[in-house]
N, C-alpha and C positions, 0 to 999 in steps of 0.2 A: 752206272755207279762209277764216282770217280775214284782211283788209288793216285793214295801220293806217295811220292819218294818211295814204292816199296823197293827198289833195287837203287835205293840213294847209297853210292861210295862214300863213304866213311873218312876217307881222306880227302872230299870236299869240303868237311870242316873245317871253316876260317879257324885262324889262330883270335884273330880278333872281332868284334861285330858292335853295334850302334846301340846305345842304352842310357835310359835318361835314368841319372843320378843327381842322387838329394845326396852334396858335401855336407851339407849340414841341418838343421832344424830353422825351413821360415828361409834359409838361404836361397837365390833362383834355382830352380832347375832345370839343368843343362843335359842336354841331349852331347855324349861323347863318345870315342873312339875305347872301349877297353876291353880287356881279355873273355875266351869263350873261357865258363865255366868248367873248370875239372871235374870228375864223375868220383864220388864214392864207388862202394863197390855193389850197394844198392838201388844206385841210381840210376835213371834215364836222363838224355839231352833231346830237351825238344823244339825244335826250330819253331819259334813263338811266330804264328801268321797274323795272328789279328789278339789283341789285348783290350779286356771294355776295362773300364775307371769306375775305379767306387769311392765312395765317400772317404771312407776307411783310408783309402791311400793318401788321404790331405791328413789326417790326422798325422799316419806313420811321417809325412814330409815333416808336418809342426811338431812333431813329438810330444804331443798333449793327451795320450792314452796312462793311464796312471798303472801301466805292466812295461815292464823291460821291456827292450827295443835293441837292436843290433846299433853299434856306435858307427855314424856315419862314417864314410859313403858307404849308402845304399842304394840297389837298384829298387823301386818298388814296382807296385802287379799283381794283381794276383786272380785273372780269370782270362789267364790265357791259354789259346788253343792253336793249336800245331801239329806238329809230326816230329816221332820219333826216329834221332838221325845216328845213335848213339846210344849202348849199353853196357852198365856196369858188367862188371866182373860175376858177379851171383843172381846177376836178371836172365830168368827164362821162363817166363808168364808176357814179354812183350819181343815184338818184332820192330824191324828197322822197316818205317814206312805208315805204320799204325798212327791213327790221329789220336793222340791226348792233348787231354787237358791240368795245367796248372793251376790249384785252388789254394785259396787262400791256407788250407790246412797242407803245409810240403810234406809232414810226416809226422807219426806218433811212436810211441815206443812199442807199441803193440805188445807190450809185457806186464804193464801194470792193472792193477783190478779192474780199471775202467776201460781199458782199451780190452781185456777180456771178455768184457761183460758186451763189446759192441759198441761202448758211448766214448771213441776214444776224439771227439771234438773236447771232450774232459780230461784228457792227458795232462798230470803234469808236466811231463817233457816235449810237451807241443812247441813245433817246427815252424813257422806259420811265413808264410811264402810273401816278400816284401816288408819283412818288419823284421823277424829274425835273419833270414837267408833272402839273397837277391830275387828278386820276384822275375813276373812277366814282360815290364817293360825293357826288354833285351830280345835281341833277336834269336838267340839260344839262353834256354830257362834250362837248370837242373832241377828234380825233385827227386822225392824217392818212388821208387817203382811201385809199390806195393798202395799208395795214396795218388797217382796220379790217375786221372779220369778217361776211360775209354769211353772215347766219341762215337755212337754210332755212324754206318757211311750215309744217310741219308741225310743228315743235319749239315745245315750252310753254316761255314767254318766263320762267318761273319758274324752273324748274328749267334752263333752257339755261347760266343764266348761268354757274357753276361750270365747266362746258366752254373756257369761256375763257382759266381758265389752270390749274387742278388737270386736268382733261380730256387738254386741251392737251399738258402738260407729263407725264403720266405715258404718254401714247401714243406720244410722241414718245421717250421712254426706252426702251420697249417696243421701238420698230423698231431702237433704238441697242442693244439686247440683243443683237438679230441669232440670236434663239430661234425654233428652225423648227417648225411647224404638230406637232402629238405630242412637241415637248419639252417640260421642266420650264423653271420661272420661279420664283423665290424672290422672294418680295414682304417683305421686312422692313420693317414699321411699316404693316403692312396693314390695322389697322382703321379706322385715322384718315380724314380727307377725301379727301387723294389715293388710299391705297390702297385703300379700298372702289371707287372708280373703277376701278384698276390693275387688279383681280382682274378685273373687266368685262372690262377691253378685252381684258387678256391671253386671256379665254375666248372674246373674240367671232375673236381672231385666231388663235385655235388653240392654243395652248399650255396648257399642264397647271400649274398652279398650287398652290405652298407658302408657307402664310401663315405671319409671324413678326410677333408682337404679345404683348399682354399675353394670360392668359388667358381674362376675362372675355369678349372680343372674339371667342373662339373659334367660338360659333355663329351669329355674324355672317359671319366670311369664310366661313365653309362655305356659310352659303345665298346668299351671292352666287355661289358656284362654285371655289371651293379644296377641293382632296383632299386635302390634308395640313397640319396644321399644328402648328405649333411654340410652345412656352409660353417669351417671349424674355428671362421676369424667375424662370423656373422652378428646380430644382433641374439636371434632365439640362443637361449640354452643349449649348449650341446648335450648334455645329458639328459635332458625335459626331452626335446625334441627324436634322440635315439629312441628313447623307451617310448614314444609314441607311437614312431614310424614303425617299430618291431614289435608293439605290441605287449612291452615288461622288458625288452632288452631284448641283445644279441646272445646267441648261446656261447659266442669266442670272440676274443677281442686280437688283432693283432695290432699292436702300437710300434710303427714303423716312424711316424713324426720324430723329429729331436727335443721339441720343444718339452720342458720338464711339466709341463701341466696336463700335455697327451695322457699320460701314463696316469697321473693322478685322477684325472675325470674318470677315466675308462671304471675305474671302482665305484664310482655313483652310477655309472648307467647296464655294468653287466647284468645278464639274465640271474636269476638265483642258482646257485650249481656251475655257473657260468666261469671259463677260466680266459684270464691274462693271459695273453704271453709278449714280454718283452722283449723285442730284438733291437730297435733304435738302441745307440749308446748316447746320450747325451751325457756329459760329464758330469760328476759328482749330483748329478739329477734322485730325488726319491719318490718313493710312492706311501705316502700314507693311509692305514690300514684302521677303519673304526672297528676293534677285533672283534666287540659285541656282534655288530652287525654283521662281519665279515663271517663268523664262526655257526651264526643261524642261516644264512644266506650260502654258508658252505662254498663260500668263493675259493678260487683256488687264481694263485698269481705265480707265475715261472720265466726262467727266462729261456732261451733257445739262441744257440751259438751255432751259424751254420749247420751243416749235415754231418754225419757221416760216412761211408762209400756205400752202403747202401742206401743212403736218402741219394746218395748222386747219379744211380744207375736209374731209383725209379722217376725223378726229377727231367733228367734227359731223356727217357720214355716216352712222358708225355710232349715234351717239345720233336722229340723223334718222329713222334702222331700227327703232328700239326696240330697241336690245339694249343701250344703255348706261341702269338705272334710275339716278337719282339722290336717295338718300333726302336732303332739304333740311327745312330748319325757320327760317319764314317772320319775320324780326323788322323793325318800323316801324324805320327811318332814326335816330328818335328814343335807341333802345337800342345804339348803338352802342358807347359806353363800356364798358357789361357785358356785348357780345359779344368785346369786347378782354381783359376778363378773365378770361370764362370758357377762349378759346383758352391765354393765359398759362398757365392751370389745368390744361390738357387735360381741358378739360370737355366737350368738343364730337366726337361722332359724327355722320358726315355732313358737309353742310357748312350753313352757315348764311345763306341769302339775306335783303337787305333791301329791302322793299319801297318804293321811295324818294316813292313819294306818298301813305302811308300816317302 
């Protein structure tokens, strides 16, 4: 078992350290020289090892999410993992030395109906790590103590990170499926980052898995564990050909694609009783609902916004087991800019970690 830093001095903390910042919306981003972040009095500092890239973070660079955004410069990030080098004033639930991790959620109010009730991914007053507050791409990340993610010691700090919020966020769609152990799961945009995950969890949870993607992708979901799949740019009907292969549909859909027509077809081909769940954001994108049909057919359509801390304990669980692989490809801090474009591109299988001391 390895420990890190637990006897890390405290007054080894730089005054300053390495952090690619977006000056602006669409402007380069530049990898610079600027201050370690100060601590609330609830906060931890956690020396960021390894940071993976999600989509989400080209968005927060372009400013094209239709919800406030912190006015640039912003660091962004937001699934990264490290060690705690540094604690506030009113933290003592963590120690100096401990691995966590930074998600995309930095912190909630923990006071309002929703954050009582458990569902505080629904906070009004959400925090959200690289959009509001500087994220992971820095080599010291603040958040608040009480949302940051305790890493178990057997997880490789490398590939952990991705767990933090493509992990996160497709396992927690998975339970919002409400797909019983020998159902089906229609994974649409399954070869991408989150859905090579999805297909995981959904087989570590039991469920029987159809993958919808481009073709080339096809012998990828299969060897991660999908029985069926679907060519989503093909000639056959994707909705004809789902309700073939499963026989009346899938009993869950999760629509992870961007494309605005994922989300629409997914209503012609679920099972009856059968629910959506929406996680892709594609912008100003809808789903139209024939109510007649949808109301006999008892469909049910939702959406799912990451986890929250306990979708993240039992999430890393399963990747703690070895049953979640994470195929990752390793880029210095420095590459950030043409990791941003190769995403734009959909150039990227897997997900993409960056090495932040590298």
């Amino acid at each position: 078992m390895v420990v890190y830093f637990r006897h890390f001095d405290m007054s080894d903390v730089p005054k300053t350290q390495k952090a690619a910042v977006y000056d602006g919306y669409n402007l380069p981003v530049e990898v610079k020289e600027i201050p370690v972040p100060e601590l609330g009095p609830d906060d931890i500092l956690v020396k960021i090892l390894y940071s993976g890239v999600c989509r989400t973070d080209v968005h927060a660079w372009q400013g094209d999410f239709p919800v406030p955004i912190k006015s640039p410069p912003i660091v962004g990030g937001h699934e990264g993992a490290g060690v705690v080098v540094k604690l506030g004033s009113n933290v003592s639930n963590w120690r100096i030395g401990d691995r966590a991790g930074v998600k995309w959620m930095n912190s909630s109010c923990l006071t309002c109906e929703y954050c009582k009730r458990g569902y505080e991914t629904n906070c009004p007053n959400l925090v959200l790590s690289g959009y509001h507050r500087d994220g992971s791409f820095q080599q010291y990340a603040a958040c608040k103590a009480s949302e940051a993610a305790p890493i178990p010691e057997s997880c490789d700090m490398k590939t952990v990170a991705p767990v933090m919020c493509a992990g996160l966020t497709v396992y927690k769609a998975l339970k919002e499926a409400d797909v019983k152990p020998g159902q089906i799961v229609a994974i649409n945009g399954a070869g991408g980052g989150l859905g090579s995950m999805a297909i995981q969890y959904a087989k570590a949870m039991g469920m029987r898995v159809l993958a919808i993607t481009s073709k080339e992708k096809e012998r990828h979901c299969k060897e991660l564990g999908a029985e069926w799949f679907v060519d989503a740019y093909g000639k056959t009907d994707v909705a004809s050909e789902v309700q073939r292969l499963t026989n009346g549909g899938p009993h869950g859909v999760l629509n992870l694609a961007t494309t605005p027509a994922a989300a629409e077809t997914a209503v012609d081909y679920v099972r009856t009783r059968g629910t959506i769940v929406l996680v892709a954001l594609p912008r100003d994108a809808t789903v139209t609902l024939k109510v007649f049909w949808a109301i006999l057919r008892s469909i049910t359509v939702k959406g799912s916004h990451v986890g929250t801390r306990q979708d993240m304990d039992e999430a890393l669980d399963f990747f703690a087991r070895g049953l979640i692989k994470i195929p990752v490809e390793m880029q210095p801090l420095k590459n950030i800019a043409s990791v941003f474009k190769r995403l734009i591109n959909n150039e990227v299988q897997g997900r993409i970690v960056l090495d932040m001391w590298n």
